[in-house]
VMD Tcl script that draws the C-alpha trace (Angstrom):
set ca {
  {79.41 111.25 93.25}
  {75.92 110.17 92.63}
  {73.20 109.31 95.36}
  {70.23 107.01 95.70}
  {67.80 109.81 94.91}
  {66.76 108.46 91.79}
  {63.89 106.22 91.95}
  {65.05 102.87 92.79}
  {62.34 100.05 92.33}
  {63.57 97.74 94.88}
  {61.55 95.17 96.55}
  {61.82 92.63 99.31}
  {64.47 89.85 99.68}
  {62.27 87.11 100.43}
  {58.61 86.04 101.05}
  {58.83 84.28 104.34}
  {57.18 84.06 107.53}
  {59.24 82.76 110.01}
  {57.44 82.69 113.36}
  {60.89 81.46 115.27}
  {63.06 84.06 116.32}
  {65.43 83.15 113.67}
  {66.35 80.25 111.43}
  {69.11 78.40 111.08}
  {70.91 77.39 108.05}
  {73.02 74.35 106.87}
  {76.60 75.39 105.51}
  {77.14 74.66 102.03}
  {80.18 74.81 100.09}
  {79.28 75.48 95.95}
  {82.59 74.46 94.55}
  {83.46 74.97 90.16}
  {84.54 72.29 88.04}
  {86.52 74.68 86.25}
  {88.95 73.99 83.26}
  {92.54 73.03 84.46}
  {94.81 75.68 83.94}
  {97.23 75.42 81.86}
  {100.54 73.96 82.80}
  {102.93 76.89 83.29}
  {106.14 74.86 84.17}
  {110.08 74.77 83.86}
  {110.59 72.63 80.63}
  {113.84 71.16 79.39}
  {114.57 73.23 76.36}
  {118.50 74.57 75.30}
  {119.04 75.50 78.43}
  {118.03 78.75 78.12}
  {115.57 79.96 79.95}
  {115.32 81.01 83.80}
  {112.48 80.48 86.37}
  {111.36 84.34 87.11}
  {110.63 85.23 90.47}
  {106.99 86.74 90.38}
  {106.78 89.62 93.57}
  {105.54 93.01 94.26}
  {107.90 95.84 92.88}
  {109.50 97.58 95.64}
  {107.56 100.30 97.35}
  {109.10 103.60 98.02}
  {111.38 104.20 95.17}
  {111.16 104.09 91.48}
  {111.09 101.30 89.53}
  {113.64 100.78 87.04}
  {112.32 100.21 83.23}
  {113.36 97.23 81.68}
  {115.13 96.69 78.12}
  {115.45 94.15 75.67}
  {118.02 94.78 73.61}
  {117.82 94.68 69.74}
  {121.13 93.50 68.84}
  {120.28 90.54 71.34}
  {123.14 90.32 73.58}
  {122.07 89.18 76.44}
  {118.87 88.68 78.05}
  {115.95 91.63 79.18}
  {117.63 93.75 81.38}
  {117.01 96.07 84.40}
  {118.23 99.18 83.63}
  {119.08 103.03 85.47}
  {116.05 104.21 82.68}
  {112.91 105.99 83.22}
  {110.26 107.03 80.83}
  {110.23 110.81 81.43}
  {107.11 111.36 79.66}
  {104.66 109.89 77.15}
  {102.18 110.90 74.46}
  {99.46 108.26 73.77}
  {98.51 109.73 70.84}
  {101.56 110.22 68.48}
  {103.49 106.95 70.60}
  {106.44 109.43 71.41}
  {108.39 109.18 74.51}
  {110.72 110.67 75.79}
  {113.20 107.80 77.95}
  {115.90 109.52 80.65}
  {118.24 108.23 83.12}
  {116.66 108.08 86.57}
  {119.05 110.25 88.91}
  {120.53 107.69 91.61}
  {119.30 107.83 95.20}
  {121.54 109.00 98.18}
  {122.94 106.52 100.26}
  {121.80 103.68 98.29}
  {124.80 103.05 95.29}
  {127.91 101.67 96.58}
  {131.12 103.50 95.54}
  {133.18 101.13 92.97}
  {135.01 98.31 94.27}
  {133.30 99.34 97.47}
  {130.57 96.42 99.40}
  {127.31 97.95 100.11}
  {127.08 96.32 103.94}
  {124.77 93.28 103.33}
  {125.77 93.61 99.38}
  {121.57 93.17 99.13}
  {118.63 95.75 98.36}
  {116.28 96.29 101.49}
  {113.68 96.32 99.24}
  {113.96 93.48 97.38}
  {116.33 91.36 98.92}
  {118.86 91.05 95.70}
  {121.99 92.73 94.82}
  {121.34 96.21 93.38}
  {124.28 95.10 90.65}
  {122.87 91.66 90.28}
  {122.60 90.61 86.55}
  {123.25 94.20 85.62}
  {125.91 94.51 82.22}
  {127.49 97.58 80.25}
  {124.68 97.92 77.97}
  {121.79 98.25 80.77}
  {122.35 102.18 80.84}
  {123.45 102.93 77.00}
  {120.57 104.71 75.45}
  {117.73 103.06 73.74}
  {118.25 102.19 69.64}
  {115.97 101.61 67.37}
  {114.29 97.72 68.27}
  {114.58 98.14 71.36}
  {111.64 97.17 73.63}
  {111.25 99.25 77.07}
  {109.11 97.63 79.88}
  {108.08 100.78 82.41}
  {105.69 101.05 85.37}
  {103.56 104.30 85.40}
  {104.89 107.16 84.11}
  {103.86 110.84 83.65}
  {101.25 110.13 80.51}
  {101.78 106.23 80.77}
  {99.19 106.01 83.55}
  {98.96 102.41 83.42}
  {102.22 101.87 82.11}
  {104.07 100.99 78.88}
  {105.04 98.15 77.01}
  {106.38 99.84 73.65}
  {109.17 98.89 70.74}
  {111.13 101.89 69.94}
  {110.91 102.45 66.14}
  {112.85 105.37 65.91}
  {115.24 108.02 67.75}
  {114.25 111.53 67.34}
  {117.21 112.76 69.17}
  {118.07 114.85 72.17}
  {115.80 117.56 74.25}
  {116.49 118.63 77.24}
  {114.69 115.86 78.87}
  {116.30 112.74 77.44}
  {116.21 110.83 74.29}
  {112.98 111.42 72.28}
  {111.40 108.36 70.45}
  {108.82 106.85 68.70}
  {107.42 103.73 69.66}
  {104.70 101.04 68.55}
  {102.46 98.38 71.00}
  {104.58 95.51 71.60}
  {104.32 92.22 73.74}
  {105.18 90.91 76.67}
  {106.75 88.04 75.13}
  {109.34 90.79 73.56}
  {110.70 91.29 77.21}
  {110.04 87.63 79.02}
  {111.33 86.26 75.66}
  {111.74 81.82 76.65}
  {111.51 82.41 80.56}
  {109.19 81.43 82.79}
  {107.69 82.71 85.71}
  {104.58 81.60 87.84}
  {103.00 83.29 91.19}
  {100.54 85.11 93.00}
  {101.37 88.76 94.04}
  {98.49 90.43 96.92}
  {96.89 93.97 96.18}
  {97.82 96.14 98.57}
  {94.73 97.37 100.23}
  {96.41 101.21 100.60}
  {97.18 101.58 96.88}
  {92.97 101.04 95.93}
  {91.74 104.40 95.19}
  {87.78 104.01 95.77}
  {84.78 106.12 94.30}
  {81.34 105.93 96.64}
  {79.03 105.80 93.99}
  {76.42 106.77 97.07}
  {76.01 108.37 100.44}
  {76.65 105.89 103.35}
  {79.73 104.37 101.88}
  {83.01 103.94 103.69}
  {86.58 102.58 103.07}
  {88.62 100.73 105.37}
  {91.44 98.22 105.16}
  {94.46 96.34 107.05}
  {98.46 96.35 105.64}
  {100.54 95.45 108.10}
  {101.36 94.24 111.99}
  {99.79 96.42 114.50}
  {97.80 98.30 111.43}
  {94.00 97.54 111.49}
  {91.33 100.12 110.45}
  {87.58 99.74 109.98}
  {84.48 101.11 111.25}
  {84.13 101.24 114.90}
  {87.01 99.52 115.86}
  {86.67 96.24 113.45}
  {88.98 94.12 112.96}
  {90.27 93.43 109.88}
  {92.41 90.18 108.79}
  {96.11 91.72 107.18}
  {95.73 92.39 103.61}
  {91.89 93.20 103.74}
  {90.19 95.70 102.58}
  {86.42 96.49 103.50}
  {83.77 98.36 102.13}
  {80.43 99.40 104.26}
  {77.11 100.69 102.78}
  {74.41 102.26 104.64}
  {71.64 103.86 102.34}
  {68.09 105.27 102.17}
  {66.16 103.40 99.51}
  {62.47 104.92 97.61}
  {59.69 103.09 99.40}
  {56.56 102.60 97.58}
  {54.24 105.03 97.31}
  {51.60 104.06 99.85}
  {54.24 103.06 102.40}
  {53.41 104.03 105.81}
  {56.65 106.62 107.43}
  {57.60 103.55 109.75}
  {58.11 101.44 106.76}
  {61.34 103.49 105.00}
  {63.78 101.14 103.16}
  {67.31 101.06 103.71}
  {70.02 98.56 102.61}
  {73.08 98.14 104.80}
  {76.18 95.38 105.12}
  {79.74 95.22 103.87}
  {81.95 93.59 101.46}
  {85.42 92.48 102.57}
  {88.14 90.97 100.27}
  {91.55 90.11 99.97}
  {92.40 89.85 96.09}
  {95.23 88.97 94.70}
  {97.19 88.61 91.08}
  {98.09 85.62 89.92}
  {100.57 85.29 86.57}
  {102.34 82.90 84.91}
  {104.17 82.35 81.65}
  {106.43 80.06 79.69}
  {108.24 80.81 76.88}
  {110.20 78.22 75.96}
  {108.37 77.19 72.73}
  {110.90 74.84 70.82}
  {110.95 77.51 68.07}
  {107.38 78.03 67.73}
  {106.02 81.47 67.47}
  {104.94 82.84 70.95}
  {104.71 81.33 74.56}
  {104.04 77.59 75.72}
  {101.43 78.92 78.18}
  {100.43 81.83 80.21}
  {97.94 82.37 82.64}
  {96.54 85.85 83.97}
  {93.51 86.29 86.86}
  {92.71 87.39 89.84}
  {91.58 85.10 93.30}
  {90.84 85.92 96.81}
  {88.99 85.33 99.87}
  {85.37 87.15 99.96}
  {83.09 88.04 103.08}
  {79.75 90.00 103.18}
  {76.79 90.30 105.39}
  {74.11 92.82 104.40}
  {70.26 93.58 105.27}
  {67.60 95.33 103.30}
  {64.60 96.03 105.64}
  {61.65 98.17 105.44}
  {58.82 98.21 102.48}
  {61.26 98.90 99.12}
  {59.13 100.05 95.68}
  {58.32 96.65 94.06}
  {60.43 96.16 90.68}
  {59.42 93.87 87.62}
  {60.78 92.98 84.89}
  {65.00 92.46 84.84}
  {66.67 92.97 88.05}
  {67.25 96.50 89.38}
  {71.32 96.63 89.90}
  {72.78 99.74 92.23}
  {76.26 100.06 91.89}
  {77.53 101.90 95.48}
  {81.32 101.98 95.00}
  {83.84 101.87 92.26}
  {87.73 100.37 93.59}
  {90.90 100.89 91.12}
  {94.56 99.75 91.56}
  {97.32 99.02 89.57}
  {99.73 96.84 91.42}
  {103.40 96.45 89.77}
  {104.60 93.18 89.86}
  {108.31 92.03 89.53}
  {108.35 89.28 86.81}
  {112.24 88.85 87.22}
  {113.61 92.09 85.67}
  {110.64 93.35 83.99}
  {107.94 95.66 85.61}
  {104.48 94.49 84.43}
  {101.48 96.77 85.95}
  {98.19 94.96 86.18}
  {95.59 96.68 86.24}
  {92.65 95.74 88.86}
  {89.16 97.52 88.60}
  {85.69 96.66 91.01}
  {82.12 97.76 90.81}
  {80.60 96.62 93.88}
  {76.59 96.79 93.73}
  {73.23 95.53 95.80}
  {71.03 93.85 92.67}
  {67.17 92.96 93.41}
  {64.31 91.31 91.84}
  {61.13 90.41 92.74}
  {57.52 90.02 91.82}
  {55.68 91.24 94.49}
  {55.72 93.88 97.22}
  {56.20 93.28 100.68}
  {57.82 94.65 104.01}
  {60.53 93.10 105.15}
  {63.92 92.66 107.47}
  {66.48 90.06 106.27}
  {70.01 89.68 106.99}
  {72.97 87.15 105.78}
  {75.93 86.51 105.88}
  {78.68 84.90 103.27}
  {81.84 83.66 103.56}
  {84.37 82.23 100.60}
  {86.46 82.43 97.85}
  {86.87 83.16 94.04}
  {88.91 83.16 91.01}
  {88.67 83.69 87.45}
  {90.81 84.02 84.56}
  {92.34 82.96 81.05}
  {95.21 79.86 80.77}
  {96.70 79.72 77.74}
  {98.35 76.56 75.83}
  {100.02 76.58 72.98}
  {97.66 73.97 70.42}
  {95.15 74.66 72.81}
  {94.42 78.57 73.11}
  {93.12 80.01 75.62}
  {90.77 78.55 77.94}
  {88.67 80.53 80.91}
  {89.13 79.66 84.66}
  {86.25 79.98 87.11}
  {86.29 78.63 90.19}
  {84.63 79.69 93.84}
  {83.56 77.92 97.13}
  {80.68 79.66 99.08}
  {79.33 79.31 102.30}
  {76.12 80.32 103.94}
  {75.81 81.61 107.48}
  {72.52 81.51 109.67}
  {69.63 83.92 107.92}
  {66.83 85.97 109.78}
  {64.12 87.13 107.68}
  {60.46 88.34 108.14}
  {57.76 89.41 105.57}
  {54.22 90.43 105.43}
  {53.07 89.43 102.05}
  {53.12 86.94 98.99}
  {55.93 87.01 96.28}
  {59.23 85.88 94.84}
  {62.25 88.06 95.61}
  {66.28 87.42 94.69}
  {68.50 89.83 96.27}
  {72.99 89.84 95.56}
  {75.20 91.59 96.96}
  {78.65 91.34 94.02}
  {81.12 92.86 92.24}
  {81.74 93.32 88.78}
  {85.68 92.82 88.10}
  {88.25 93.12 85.21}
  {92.01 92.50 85.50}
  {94.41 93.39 82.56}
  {97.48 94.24 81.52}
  {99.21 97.71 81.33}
  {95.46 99.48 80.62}
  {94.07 96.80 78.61}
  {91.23 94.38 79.55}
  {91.91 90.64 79.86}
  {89.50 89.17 81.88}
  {85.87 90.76 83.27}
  {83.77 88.55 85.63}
  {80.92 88.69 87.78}
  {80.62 87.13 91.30}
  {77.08 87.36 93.20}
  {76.43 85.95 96.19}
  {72.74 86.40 96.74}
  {69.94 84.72 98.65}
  {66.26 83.70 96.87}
  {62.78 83.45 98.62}
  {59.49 82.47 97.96}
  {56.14 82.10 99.38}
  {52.40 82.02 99.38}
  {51.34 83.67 102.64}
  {47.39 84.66 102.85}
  {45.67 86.23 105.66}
  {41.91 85.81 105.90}
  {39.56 87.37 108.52}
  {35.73 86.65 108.71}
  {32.52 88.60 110.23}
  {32.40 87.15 113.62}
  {36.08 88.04 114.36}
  {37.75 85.40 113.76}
  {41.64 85.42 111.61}
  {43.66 82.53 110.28}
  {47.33 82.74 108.21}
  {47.99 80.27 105.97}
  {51.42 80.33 103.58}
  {54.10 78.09 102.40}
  {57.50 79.85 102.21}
  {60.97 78.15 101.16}
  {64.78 79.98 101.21}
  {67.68 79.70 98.78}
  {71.29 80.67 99.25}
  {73.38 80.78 96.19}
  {76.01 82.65 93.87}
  {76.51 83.00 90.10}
  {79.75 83.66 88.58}
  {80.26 84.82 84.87}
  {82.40 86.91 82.62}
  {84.83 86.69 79.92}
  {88.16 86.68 78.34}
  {89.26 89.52 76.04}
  {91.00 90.34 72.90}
  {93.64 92.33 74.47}
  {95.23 88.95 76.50}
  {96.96 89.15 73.20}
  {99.58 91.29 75.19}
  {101.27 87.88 76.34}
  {102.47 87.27 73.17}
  {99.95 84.32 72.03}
  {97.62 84.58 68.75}
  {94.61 86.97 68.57}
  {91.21 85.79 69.10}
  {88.41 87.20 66.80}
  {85.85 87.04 69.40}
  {84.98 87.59 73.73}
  {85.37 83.66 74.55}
  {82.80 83.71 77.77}
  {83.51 82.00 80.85}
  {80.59 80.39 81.12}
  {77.83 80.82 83.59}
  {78.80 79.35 87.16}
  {76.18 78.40 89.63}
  {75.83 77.30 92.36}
  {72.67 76.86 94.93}
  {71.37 74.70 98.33}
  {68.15 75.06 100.71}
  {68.68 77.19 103.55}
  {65.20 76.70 105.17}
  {61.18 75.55 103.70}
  {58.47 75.32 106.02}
  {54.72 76.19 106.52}
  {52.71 78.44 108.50}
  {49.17 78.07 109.59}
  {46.46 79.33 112.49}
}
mol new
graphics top color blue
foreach p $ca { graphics top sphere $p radius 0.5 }
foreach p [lrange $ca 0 end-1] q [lrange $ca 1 end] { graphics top cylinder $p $q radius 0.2 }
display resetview
């Protein structure tokens, strides 16, 4: 874990003098023009092709690997098949039969009560044939979610059996696609993280973890309350003052982030013969809240803006696309960034409230194309200062989303609020003082990122180069005014 002790050039958040107890703030709403995602839609093909259901994989129990089989019979199958182990490095794997659970399998010819799965809902028989629990051959492609060396799961063709251990069937395998398993199905929906499965990393001292599942389960500091689904993070830290600062004047930065993200997937593969999908779409969305403060006289910083990361969040949700397992994998740096020009003490505070969502939509013709999209609003701000300069403060979160432990999309989403001012004290001989100063205040966010090579793993053409999502912005007034005696 690292700390804050490092020097940390951090200077005010704004360079106001507000001589009211607070000011009040107009509620804006920054809203994206983004590109229209793709349409991901049931299309009249041969008949084919089935509308997926797009849901969390059951919690609690294993999930069954999928199959496609080579021969073709048949569509991409659940199956009773695990992957016992995995070597990255060579591609061998070793695939078993998963031992059934107790209780759960109905004798043959015997109903099972309800005749559906408590965890999902579906009978555990339901679109199951014969060949779901032969062995893997050779061309057969095995959808898994993690395994022991498979981390963040596999997606792999088998290219050859090896034969018998004691384990299962050894065999080698080679990077495949998704469109291997989906094949001309479609599928389209949004699947919530599941605040208990993020592992987090305090990247500082002062950082804490709390979040909200389900009824009559709410956590957070001191007795918050968080909305289900949420997950919060809260920062407290010492910051290096400058080097003339007075004791009384120690920086600090304090506040929390709060989020609900979810995974949102579609696909279409009913392509009229073409090679690959119609359209796909991966990304992630959610609802956002922060409020945070820096107070106190920080080091002044020039030159490009001092970021300090304070916690790193993982996860790697399984989602059901019909019969196939795909893991998506979820990973956020959450920071405090800071520029200014000047050096002054200070004690602001706000608070933001919206939404965001970024990602690739692909169309066949068309390739892909980035979505970027968020809605922001502003709460009251109180700030003080005792000098001149310009300061820009965030409080974000760097963010990828992929598939099975490859990149897709990265993005960047920073709320932050801007100041500026000209505030000059004079004092002559006889006594006398006067303040003078203009100061203005900015609420805002920017949004950026891009799409990645590895969104390839859909089954759609290769791009030679990071297509960027383009730089989002979005910012109002919050307050101006003048101050003079």
């Amino acid at each position: 874990m690292r700390t804050l002790a490092r020097r940390l050039l951090i200077p005010g958040l704004t360079a106001l003098a507000l001589t009211a107890t607070g000011c009040g703030s107009t509620p804006h709403t920054g809203a994206a023009d983004p590109a229209a995602p793709a349409a991901v839609t049931p299309s009249s093909s041969d008949g084919t092709s089935q509308q997926l259901d797009v849901a969390a994989a059951p919690q609690g129990t294993p999930t069954p690997a999928a199959v496609a089989r080579a021969d073709g019979k048949g569509k991409t199958e659940q199956s009773t098949l695990k992957v016992a182990s995995y070597d990255k490095t060579s591609g061998r794997a070793v695939i078993a039969k998963s031992a059934p659970e107790p209780g759960r399998s109905p004798s043959p010819g015997k109903s099972s009560g309800t005749g559906k799965s408590p965890e999902t809902g579906k009978s555990p028989e339901a679109g199951k044939s014969p060949d779901a629990d032969k062995p893997v051959a050779v061309g057969d492609v095995i959808a898994s979610a993690p395994a022991p060396g498979a981390p963040a799961g596999l997606l792999a063709k088998v290219t050859e059996v090896v034969g018998k251990t004691d384990k299962g069937t050894e065999v080698k395998t080679a990077s495949t696609t998704l469109a291997a398993v989906l094949g001309d199905d479609k599928a389209d929906g949004k699947v919530p993280v599941d605040p208990a499965a993020v592992t987090v990393e305090p990247l500082t001292k002062g950082v804490t973890f709390s979040w909200a599942k389900g009824p009559g389960l709410t956590f957070g500091p001191e007795g918050a309350k968080l909305p289900l689904g949420n997950l919060r993070l809260d920062v407290n830290a010492s910051i290096d003052t400058a080097p003339d600062a007075p004791a009384s004047a120690g920086a600090s930065v304090s506040g929390f982030v709060q989020l609900a993200p979810q995974v949102e997937f579609a696909y279409d593969g009913s392509t009229g013969g073409a090679p690959g999908p119609r359209g796909a779409f991966l990304g992630m969305s959610g609802d956002w809240s922060s409020q945070w403060k820096l107070q106190g006289r920080a080091a002044a910083s020039t030159g490009a803006p001092k970021r300090i990361p304070f916690a790193k969040l993982h996860s790697s949700p399984v989602i059901q696309v019909g019969p196939v397992p795909v893991v998506v994998n979820l990973d956020l740096t959450c920071y405090i960034q800071v520029e200014a020009d000047g050096r002054v003490t200070l004690d602001v505070q706000q608070d933001v409230k919206g939404d965001f969502k970024v990602g690739g939509s692909y169309a066949a013709g068309k390739g892909w194309t980035p979505v970027s999209a968020s809605n922001v609003k502003s709460t009251p701000v109180k700030a003080s200062v005792t000098a001149t300069g310009k300061v820009k403060g965030a409080l974000g979160a760097e963010a990828s989303v992929g598939l099975y432990g490859a990149v897709g999309v990265t993005a960047d989403f920073a709320p932050y609020l801007r100041g500026e001012g000209d505030i000059k004290a004079t004092a002559s001989s006889d006594g006398k003082t006067s303040l003078d100063g203009a100061w203005a205040l900015y609420g805002g966010f920017d949004l950026s990122g891009n799409l990645q090579l590895q969104l390839s793993l859909f089954g759609t053409p290769v791009f030679e180069r990071r297509i960027p999502l383009g730089t989002l912005n979005r910012e109002w007034a919050l307050t101006t005014g003048h101050v003079g005696r």
